[in-house]
Phi, psi and omega in degrees: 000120170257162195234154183197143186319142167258007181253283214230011144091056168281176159264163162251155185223153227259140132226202183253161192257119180315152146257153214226120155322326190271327155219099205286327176322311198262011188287085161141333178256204197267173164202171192254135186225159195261112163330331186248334160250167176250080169242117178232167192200112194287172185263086176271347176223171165303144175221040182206149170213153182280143176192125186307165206218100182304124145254150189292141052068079208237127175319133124311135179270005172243031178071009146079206186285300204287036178281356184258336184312122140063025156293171190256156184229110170228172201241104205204139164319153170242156162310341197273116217268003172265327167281333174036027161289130200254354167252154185213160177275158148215179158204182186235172173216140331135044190285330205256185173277187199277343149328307196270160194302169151304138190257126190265104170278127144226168194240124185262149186275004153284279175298310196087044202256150181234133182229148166208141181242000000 
């Protein structure tokens, strides 16, 4: 919520009330005060509320489970140093600019551990 001076139409802005001898009842708390003029104004209530954040539905961009669908088989080390299978499904993708190689996804047909070179 923005709130704004009614003396010269600033924003206002939240800080803490000094503490002042003359009013100890009002020392610590918050109020919206205008920078350019001296106008304030306390906070005697809550002035927020919470309110949940739907999330969205987010695509994969590297095609999700059917990015494996209907791939090629090449004869490549797998990382996995317990499997020691030499073949993976792959595919390339075009991630970086067009100066640069293509990026090489694989799935091994053994474990199934996903790597990129």
């Amino acid at each position: 919520m923005l709130l704004f001076c009614p003396v010269c139409s600033n924003l206002l802005t939240v800080s803490k009330m000094p503490v002042n001898p003359l009013w100890p009842e009002e020392s610590g708390k918050n109020r919206f005060e205008c920078r350019t003029c001296p106008y304030m104004f306390m906070i005697t209530q809550r002035m927020m509320e919470r309110k949940p954040m739907k999330r969205k539905e987010v695509e994969d961009v590297l095609g999700g489970e059917d990015a494996w669908a209907n791939v090629d088989k090449t004869d490549v080390q797998c990382p996995n140093d317990k499997c020691g299978n030499t073949q993976a499904f792959f595919y390339q993708l075009q991630i970086r600019s067009a100066d640069e190689p293509m990026t090489s996804f694989y799935k091994c047909t053994s474990c199934a551990r996903q790597w990129n070179e």
